[in-house]
N, CA, C and O atoms as a DFTB+ gen file, in Angstrom:
452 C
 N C O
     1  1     242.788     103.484      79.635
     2  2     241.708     103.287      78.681
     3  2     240.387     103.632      79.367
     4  3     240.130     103.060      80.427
     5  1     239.480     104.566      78.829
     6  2     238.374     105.130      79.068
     7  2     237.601     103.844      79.133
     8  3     237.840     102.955      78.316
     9  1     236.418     103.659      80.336
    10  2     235.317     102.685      79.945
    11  2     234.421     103.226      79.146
    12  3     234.470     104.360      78.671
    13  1     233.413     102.247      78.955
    14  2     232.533     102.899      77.951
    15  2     231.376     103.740      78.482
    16  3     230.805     104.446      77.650
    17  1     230.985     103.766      79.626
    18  2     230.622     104.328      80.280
    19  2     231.323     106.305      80.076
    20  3     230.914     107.265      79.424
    21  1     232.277     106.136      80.841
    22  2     232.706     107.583      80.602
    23  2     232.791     108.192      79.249
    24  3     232.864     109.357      78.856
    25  1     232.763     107.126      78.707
    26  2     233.268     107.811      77.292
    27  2     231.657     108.201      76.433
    28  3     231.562     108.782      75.352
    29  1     230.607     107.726      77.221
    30  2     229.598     107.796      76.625
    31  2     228.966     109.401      77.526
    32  3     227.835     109.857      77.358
    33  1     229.951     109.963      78.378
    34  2     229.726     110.733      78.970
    35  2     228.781     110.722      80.501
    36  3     228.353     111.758      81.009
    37  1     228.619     109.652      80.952
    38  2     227.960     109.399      82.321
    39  2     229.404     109.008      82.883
    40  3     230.367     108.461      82.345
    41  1     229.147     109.580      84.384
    42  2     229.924     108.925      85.252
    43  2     229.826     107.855      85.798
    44  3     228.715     107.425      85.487
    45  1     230.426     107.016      86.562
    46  2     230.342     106.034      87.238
    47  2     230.048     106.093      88.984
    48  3     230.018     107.290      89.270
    49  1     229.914     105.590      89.732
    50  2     229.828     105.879      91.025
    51  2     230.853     104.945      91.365
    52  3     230.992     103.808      90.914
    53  1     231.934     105.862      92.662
    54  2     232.710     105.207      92.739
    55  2     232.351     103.821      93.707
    56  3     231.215     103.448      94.004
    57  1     233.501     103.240      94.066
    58  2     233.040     101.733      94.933
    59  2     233.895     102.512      96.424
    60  3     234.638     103.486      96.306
    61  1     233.572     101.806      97.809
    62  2     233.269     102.013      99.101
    63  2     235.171     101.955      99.047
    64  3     235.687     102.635      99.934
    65  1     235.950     101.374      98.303
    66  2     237.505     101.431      98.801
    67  2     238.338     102.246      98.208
    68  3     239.375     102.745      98.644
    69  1     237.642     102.393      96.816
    70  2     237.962     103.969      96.715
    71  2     237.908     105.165      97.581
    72  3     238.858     105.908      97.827
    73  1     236.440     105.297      98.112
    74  2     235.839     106.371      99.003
    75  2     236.995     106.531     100.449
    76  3     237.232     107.607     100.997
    77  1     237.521     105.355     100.808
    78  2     238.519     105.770     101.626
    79  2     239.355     105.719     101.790
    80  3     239.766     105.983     102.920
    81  1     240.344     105.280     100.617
    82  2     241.469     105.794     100.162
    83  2     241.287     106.880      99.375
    84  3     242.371     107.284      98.953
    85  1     240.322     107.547      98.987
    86  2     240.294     109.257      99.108
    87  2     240.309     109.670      99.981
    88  3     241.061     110.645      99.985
    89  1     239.812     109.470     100.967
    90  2     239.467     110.193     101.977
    91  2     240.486     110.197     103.113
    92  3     240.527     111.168     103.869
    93  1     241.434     109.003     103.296
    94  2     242.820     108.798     103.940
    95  2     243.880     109.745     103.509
    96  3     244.528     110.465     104.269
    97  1     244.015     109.666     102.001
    98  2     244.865     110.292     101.184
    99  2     244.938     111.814     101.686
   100  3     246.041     112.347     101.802
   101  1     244.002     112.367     101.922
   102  2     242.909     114.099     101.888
   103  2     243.241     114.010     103.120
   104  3     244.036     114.914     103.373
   105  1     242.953     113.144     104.328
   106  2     243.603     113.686     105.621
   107  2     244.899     113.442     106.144
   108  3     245.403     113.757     107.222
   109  1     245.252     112.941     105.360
   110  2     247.021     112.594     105.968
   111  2     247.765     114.053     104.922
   112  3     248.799     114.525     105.394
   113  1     247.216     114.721     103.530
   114  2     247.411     115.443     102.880
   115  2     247.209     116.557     104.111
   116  3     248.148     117.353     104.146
   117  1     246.176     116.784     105.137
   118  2     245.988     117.899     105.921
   119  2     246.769     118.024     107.308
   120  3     246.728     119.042     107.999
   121  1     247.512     116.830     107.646
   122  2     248.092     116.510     108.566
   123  2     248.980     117.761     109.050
   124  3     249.275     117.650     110.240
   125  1     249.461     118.871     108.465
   126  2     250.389     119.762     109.097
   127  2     249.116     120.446     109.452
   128  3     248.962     120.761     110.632
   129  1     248.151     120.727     108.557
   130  2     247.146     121.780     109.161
   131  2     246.514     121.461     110.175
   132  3     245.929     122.250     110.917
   133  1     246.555     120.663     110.256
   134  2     245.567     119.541     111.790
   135  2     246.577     119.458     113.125
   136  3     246.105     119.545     114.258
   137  1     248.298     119.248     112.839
   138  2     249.126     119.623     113.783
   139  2     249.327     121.010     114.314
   140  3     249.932     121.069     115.385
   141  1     248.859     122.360     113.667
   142  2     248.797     123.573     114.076
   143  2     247.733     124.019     114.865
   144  3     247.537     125.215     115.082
   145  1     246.971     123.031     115.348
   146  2     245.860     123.440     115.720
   147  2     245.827     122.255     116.906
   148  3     244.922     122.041     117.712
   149  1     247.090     121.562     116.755
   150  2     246.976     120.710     117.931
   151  2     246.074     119.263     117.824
   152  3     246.189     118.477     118.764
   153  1     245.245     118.933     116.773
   154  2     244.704     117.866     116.525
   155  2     245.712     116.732     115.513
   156  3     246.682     116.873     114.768
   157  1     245.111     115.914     115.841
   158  2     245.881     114.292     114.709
   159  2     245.063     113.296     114.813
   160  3     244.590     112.700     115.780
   161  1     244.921     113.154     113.305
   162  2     243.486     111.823     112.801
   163  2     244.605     110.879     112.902
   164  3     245.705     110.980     112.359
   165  1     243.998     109.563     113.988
   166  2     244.914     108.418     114.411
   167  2     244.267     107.673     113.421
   168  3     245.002     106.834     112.901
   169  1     243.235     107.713     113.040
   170  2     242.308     106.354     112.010
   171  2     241.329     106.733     110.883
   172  3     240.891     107.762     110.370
   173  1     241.250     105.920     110.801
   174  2     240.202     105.641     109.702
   175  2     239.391     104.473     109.269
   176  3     239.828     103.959     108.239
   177  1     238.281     103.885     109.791
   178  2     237.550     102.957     109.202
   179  2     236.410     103.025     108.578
   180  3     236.137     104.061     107.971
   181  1     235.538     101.971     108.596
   182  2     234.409     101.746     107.927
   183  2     233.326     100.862     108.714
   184  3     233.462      99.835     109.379
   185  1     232.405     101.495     108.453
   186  2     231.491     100.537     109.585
   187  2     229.876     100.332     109.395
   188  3     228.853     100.831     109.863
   189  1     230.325      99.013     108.161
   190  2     229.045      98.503     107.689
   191  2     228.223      97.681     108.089
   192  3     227.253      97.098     107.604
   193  1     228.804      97.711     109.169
   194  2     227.438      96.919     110.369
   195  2     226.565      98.161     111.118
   196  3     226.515      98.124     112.348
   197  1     225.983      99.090     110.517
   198  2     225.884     100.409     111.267
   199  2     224.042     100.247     111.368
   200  3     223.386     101.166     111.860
   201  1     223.424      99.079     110.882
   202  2     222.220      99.171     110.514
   203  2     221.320     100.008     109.757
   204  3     220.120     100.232     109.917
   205  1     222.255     100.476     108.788
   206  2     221.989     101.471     108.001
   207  2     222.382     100.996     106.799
   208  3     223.104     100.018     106.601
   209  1     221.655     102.056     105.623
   210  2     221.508     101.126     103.779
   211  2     222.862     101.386     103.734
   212  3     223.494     100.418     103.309
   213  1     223.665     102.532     104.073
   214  2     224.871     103.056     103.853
   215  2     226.038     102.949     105.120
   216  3     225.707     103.145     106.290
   217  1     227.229     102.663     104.782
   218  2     228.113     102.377     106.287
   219  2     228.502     104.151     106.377
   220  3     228.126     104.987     105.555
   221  1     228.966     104.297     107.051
   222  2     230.023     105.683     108.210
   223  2     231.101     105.062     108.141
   224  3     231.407     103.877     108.277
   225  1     231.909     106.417     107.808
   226  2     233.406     106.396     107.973
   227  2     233.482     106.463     109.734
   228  3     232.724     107.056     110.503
   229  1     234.397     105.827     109.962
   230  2     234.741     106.341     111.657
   231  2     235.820     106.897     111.278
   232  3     236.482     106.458     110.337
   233  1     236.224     108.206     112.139
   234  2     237.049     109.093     112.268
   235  2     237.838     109.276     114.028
   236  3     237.527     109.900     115.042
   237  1     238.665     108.599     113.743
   238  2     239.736     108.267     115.302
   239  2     240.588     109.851     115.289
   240  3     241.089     110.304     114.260
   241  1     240.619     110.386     116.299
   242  2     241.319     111.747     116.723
   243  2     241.518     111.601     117.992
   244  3     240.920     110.997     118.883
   245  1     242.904     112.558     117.915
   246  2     243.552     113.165     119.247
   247  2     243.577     114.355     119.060
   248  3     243.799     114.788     117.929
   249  1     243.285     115.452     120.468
   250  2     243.474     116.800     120.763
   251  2     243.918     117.519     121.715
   252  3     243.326     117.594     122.791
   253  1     244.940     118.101     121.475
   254  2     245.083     118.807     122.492
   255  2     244.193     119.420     123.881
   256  3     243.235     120.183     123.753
   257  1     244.510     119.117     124.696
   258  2     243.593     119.615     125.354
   259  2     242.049     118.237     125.575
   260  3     241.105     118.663     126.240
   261  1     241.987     117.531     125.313
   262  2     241.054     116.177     125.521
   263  2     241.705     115.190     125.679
   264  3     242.536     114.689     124.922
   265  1     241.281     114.794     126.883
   266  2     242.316     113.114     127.177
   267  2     241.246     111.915     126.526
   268  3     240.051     111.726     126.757
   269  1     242.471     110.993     125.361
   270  2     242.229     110.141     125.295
   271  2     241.406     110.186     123.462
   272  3     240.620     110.998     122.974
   273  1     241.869     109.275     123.041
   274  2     241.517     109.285     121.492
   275  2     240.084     109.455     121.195
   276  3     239.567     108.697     122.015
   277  1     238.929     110.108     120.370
   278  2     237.764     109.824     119.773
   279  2     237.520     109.549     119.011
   280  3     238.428     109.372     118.198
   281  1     235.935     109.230     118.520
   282  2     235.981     108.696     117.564
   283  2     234.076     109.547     116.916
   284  3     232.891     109.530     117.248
   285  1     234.781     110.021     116.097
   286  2     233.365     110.678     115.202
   287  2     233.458     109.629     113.663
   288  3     234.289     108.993     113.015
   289  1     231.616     110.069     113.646
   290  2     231.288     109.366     112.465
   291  2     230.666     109.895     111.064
   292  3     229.828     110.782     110.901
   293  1     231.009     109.474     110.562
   294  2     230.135     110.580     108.901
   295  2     229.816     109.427     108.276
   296  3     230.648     108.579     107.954
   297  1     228.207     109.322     108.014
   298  2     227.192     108.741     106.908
   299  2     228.104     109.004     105.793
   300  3     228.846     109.985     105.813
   301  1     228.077     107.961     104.575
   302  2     228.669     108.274     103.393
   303  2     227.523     107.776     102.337
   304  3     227.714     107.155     101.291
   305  1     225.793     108.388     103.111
   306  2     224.663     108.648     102.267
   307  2     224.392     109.753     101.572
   308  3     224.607     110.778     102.219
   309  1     224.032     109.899     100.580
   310  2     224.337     111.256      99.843
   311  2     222.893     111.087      98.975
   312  3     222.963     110.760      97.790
   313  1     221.360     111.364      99.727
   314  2     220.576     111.145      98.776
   315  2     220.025     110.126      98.452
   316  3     219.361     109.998      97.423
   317  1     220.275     109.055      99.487
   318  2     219.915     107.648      98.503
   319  2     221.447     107.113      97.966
   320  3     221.231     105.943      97.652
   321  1     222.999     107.423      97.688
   322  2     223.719     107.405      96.909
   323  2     224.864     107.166      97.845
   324  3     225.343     107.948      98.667
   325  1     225.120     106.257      97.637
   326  2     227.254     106.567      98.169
   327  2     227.697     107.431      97.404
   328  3     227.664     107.539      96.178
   329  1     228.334     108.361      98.609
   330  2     228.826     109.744      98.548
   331  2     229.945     110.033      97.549
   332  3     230.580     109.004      97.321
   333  1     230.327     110.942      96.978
   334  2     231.229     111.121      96.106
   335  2     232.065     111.079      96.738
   336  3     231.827     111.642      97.807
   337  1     233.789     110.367      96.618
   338  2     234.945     110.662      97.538
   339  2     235.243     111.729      97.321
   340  3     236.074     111.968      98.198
   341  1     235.120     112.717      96.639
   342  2     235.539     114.648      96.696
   343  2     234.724     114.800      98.195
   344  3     235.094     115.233      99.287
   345  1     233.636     114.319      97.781
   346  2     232.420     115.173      98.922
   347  2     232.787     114.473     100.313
   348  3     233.380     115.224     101.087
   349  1     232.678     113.885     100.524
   350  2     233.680     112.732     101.602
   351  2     234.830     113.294     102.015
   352  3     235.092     113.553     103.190
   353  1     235.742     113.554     100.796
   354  2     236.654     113.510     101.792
   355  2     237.010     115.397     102.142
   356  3     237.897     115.988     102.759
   357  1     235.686     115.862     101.305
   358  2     236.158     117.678     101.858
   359  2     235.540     117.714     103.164
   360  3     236.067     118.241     104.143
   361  1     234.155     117.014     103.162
   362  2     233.186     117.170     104.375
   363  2     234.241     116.705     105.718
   364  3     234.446     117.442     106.683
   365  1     234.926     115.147     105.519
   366  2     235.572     114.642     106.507
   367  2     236.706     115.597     107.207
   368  3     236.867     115.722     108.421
   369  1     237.349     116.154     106.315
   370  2     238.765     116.867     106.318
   371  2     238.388     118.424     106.963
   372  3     239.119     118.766     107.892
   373  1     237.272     119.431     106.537
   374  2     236.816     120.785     107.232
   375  2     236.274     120.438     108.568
   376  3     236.446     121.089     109.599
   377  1     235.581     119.308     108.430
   378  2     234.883     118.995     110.039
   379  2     236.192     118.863     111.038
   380  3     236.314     119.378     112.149
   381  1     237.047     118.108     110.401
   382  2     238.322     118.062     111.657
   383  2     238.885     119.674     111.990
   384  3     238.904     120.285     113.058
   385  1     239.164     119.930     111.130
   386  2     239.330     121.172     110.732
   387  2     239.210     122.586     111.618
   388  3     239.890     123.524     112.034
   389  1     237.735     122.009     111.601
   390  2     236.744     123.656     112.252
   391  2     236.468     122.557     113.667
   392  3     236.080     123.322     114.551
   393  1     236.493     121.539     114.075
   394  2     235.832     120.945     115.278
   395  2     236.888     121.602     116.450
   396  3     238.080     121.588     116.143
   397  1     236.567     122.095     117.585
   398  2     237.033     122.790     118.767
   399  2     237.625     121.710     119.453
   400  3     237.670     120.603     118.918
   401  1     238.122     121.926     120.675
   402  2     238.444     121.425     121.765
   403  2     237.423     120.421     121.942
   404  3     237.467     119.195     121.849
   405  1     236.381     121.325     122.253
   406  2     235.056     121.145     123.282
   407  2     234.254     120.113     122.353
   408  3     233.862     119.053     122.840
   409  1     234.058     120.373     121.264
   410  2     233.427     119.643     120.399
   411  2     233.876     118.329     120.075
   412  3     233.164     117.352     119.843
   413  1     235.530     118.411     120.082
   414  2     236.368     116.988     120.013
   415  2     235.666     116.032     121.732
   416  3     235.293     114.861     121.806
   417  1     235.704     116.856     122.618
   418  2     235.729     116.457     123.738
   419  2     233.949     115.824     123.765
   420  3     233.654     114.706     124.189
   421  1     233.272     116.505     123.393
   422  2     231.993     115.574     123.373
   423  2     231.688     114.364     122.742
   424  3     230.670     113.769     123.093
   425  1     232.575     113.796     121.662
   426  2     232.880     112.721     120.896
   427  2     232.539     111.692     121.832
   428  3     232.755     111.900     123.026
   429  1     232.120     110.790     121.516
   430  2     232.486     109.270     122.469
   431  2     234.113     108.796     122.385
   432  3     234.781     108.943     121.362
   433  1     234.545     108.305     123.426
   434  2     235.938     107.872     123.396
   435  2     235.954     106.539     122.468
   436  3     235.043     105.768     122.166
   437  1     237.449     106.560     122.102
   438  2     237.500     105.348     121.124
   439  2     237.735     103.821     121.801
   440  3     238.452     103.704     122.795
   441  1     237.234     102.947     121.332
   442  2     237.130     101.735     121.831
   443  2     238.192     100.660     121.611
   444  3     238.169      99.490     121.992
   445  1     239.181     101.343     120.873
   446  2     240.451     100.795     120.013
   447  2     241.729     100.445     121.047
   448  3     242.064     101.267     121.899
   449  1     242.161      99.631     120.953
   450  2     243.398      99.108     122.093
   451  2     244.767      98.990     121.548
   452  3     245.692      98.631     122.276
């Protein structure tokens, strides 16, 4: 059943647990393409203690070629706006994607046990 909202033709903005169960969904969906290249997203959180209006996804990876898990972060500010989970989770998913060796390797290491 349509809310009334959509049906009045505005969208809704989604909520923060949506945004990353899109965005989980979209990289475990890329997981063979991310194994051909020698990378694997170990995680996924959220981190709304970031002192910021908006939290960051943390993004946990392993790579070939870099010892030891990292951890990159993506703002999910979009404008003033929590980010669309499309936009989230394409931005999250090409960055792993296209990120190098070298680039994985400048990451801060992950703090996770």
């Amino acid at each position: 059943m349509a809310s009334s909202l959509h049906m009045a033709g505005m969208s809704r903005r989604a909520e923060l647990p949506e945004i990353v169960a899109f965005v989980r969904e979209h990289l475990d969906g890329m997981a063979p393409s991310y194994a051909r290249i020698g990378l694997r997203v170990t995680g996924l959180e959220v981190d709304t203690d970031n002192g910021e209006p908006f939290p960051d996804l943390l993004i946990y990876v392993e790579r070939e070629g870099v010892e030891g898990e990292r951890v990159a972060n993506h703002s999910l500010d979009h404008n003033g706006m929590l980010e669309d989970p499309g936009d989230a989770a394409t931005t999250v998913a090409f960055w792993a994607l296209e990120s190098t060796a070298a680039e994985i390797a400048r990451l801060p290491r992950s703090n996770r046990t």
